[in-house]
N, C-alpha and C positions, 0 to 999 in steps of 0.2 A: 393627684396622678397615681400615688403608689394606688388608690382605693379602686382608682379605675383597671390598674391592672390585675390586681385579685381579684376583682369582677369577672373579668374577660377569663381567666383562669379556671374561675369557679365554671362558669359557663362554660368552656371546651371543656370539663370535667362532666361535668351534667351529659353535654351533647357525645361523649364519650361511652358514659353509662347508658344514656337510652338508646345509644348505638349498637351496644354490648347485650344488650336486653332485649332489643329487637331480632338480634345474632340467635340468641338462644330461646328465644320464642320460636321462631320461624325453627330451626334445628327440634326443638321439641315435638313442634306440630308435624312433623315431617317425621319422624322417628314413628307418632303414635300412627301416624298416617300409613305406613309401611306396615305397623304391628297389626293394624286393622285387616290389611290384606292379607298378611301371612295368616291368620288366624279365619279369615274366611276361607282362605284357597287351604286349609286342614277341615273345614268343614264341608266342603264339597266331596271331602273325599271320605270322611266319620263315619260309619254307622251308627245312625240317628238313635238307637239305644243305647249302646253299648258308650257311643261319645268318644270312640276309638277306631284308627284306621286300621281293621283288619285286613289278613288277605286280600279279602274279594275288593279291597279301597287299593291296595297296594299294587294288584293287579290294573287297575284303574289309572292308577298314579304312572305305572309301568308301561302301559299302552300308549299314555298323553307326553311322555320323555321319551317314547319309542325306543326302549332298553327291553330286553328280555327278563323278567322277574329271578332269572338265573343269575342275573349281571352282575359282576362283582361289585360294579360300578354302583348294586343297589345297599348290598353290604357295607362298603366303604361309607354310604349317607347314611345308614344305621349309625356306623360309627361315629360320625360326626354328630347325631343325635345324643348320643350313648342311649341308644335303645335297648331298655333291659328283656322286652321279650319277641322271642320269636316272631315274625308277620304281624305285626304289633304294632306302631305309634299311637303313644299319646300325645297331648295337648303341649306338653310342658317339653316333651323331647322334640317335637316339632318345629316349637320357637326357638330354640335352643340349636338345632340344625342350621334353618332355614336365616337366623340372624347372622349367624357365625359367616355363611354362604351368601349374604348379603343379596338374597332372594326373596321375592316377593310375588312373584310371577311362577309360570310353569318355564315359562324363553326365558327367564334368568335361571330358573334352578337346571335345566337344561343345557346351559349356558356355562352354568360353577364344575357341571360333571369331570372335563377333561383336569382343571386347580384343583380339583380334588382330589384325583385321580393321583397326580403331581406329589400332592400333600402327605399321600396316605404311602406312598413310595420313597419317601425322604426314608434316611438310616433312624434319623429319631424315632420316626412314626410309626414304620413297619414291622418292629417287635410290638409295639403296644395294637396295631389294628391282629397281629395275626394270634396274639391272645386272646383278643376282644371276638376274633371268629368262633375260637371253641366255646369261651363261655356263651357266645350267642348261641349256640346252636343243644344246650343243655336244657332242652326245653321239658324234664321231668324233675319235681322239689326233690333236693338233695341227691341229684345224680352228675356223677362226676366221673365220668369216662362216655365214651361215642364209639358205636358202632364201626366196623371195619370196612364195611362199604360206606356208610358215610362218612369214612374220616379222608379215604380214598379220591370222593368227589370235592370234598374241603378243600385237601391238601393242592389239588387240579387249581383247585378255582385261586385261592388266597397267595400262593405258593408259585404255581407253574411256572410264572411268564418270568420270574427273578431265577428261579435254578430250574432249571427245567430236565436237566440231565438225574438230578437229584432227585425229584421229584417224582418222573417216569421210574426209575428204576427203586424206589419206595415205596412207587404205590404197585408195582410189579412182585416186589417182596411178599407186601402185605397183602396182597391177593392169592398168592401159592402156599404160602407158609400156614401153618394150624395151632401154633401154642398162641396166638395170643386172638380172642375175639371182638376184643375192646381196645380203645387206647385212652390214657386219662392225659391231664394238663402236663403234669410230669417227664413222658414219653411226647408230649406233642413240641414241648417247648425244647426238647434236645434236641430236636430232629430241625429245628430251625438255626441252633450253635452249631449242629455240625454241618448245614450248609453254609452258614458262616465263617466257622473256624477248618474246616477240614479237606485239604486238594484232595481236586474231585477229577476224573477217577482213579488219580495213583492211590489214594488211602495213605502216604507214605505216613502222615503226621497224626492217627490216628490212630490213640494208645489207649486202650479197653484199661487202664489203671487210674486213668481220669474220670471216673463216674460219670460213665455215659449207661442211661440207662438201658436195661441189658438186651431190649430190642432191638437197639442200636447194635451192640457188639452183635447179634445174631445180625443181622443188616449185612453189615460190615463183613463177616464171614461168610454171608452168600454170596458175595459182589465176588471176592477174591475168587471163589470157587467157580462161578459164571468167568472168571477172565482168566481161568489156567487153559 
């Protein structure tokens, strides 16, 4: 009797593990199943030399999500790639997107846009995508400051729809003003503390002896000046 019970034991142990194994077979084939498609729906869009989605793919890519190539909304899936360059996807930043976004299709990755959207909006997120904007857009080796018109249509794009008081009268600043013709990471990433840290429009709490960089303090004394 006891043999016949360790039998039976043994046997739901068995029928357990081929249970288990079947679990993860099926979950395997279904994973690679998925990476097959991500990995073709990047090559529809590649430039067959090059083996990378440029512009003119990304464009491509942009017409078939029906988003404008201006869309932050295309920025924010960079970000979720960590795409290191400008109009650029590779192979590996791709998969790395498109798994995360649990897309495989063009109607799922069109689909992930608004969670994404969601994601890159969170308090955690939104200091690291609106760093990840400047570096994106530093598209010469070793150059580490952006233009004043285009730091102008960044700040619109990355920026607006969160402080938008702040932002219109920043990029109004930095359009009339002439000392500075650049802005580097430095000057970009203050100007994100002090729509964080600082009431907006009194200025009350906002002390030029906390190393705000000194754009800022010129900022800050145009505003006052505009509101006498």
């Amino acid at each position: 009797m006891r043999r016949s019970s360790t039998s039976k034991k043994v046997g739901q142990s068995n029928s357990n593990s081929s249970s288990s194994d079947l679990f993860r077979s099926a979950s395997s084939k279904a994973s690679s199943k998925e990476s097959e498609r991500i990995d073709s729906l990047f090559y529809s869009y590649a430039n067959a030399s090059s083996g990378l989605i440029d512009p003119e793919g990304i464009e491509a890519l942009c017409a078939d999500l029906e988003v404008d190539h201006t869309d932050v909304r295309i920025l924010m899936l960079a970000w979720k790639m960590k795409a290191e360059k400008q109009g650029y996807f590779n192979l590996d930043e791709w998969r790395r997107g498109l798994k995360a976004l649990r897309a495989d299709t063009i109607s799922k990755l069109k689909k992930s846009l608004p969670d994404l959207e969601k994601e890159v909006l969170r308090p955690s997120n939104l200091s690291d995508f609106y760093s990840y904007a400047f570096r994106y857009c530093l598209t010469e080796e070793k150059q580490k400051s952006i233009d004043i018109e285009s730091v102008c249509e960044l700040l619109t794009l990355v920026l607006g729809s969160q402080f938008p008081s702040q932002v219109n009268l920043f990029v109004e600043y930095l359009k009339t003003q002439s000392d500075y013709k650049v802005i580097n990471m430095d000057q970009w990433m203050g100007f994100f503390r002090f729509c964080n840290e600082i009431s907006f429009p009194d200025l009350s709490n906002y002390n030029p002896e906390h190393a705000w960089p000194l754009v800022l303090d010129n900022f800050v004394e145009w505003v006052r000046e505009k509101q006498k």
